[in-house]
C-alpha positions in Angstrom: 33.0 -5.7 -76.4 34.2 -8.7 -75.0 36.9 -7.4 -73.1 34.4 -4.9 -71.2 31.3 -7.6 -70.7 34.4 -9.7 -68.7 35.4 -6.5 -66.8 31.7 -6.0 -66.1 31.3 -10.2 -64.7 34.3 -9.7 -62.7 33.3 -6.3 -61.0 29.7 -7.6 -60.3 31.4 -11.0 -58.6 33.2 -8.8 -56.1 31.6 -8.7 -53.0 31.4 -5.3 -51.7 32.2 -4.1 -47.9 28.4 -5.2 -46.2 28.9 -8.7 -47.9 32.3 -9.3 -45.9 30.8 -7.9 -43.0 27.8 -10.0 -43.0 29.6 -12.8 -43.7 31.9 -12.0 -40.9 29.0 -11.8 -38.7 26.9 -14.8 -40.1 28.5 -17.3 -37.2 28.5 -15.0 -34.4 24.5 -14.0 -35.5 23.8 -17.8 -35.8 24.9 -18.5 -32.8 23.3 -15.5 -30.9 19.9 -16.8 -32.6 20.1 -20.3 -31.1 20.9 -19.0 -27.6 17.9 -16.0 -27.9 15.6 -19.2 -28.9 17.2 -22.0 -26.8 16.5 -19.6 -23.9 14.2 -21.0 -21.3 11.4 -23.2 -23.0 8.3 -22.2 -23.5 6.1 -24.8 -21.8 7.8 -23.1 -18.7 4.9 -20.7 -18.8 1.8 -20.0 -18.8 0.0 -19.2 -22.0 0.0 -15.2 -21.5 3.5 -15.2 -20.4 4.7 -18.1 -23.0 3.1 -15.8 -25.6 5.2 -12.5 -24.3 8.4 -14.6 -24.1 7.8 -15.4 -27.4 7.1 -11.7 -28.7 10.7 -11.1 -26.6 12.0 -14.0 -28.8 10.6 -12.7 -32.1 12.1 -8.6 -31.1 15.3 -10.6 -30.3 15.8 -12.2 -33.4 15.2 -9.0 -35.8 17.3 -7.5 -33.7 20.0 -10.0 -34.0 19.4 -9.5 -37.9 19.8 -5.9 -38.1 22.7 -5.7 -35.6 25.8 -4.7 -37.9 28.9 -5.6 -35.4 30.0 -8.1 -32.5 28.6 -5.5 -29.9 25.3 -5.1 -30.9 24.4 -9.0 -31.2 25.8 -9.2 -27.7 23.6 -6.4 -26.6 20.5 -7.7 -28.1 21.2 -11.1 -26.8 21.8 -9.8 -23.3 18.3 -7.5 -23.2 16.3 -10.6 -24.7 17.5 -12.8 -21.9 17.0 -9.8 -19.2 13.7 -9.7 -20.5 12.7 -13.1 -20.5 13.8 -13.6 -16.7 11.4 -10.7 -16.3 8.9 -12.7 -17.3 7.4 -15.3 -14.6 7.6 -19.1 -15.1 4.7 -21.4 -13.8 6.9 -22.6 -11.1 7.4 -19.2 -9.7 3.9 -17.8 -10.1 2.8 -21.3 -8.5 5.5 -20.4 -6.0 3.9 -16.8 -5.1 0.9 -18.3 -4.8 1.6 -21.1 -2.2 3.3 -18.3 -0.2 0.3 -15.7 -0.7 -2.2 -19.0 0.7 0.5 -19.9 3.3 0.7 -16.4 4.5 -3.0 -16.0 4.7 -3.4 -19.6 6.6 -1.1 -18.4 9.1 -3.0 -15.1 10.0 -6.1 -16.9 10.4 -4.6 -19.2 12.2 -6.0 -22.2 10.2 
C-alpha cells in the first residue's frame, strides 16, 4: 500500500501541460497587465470617458488572463491600447472645443 500511496503523491506533484504553459506565460501576462493599466492615466479624462477607459482596462485584463500563447496577449494588449486612443482626453475635447468657438468667432466676425 505504501508503495502505491508514494506513486499516487508523485503523480499528483507533476504538473501537467496547462501548468508549464501558464507558467510559461505568467511573465509575459504580467507584464502585458502593467502596460494595459499603466496606459494613459485616468484623470486624463473626463468622468464618462475615464469610466469607458476603464471598462477597456477591465475587457483588457480578462482578456490577458484567458489568452493561452505569446500572440494573443500581444493582440489583446494592442486592441486595449487602440481602444483607449479612441477614447478622447480632456485636453483634446477641450481642444475641439476652443476650435469649434474659434471657428464660430471668426464667422461672426467677433
Amino acid at each position: 500500500m505504501d508503495a502505491v500511496a508514494s506513486a499516487k503523491t508523485q503523480i499528483d506533484a507533476l504538473k501537467s501541460a496547462a501548468q508549464y504553459a501558464d507558467e510559461e506565460l505568467k511573465p509575459l501576462k504580467d507584464a502585458a497587465r502593467a502596460e494595459i493599466e499603466g496606459y494613459k492615466a485616468g484623470e486624463a479624462y473626463f468622468a464618462e470617458d475615464a469610466n469607458l477607459k476603464a471598462l477597456a482596462v477591465a475587457i483588457g485584463l480578462q482578456g490577458v488572463k484567458d489568452a493561452k500563447n505569446e500572440e494573443e496577449i500581444a493582440a489583446v494588449v494592442t486592441n486595449v491600447k487602440e481602444a483607449i486612443d479612441g477614447i478622447k482626453t480632456k485636453a483634446a475635447c477641450i481642444a475641439e472645443a476652443v476650435a469649434e468657438l474659434n471657428a464660430y468667432k471668426g464667422e461672426e466676425g467677433y
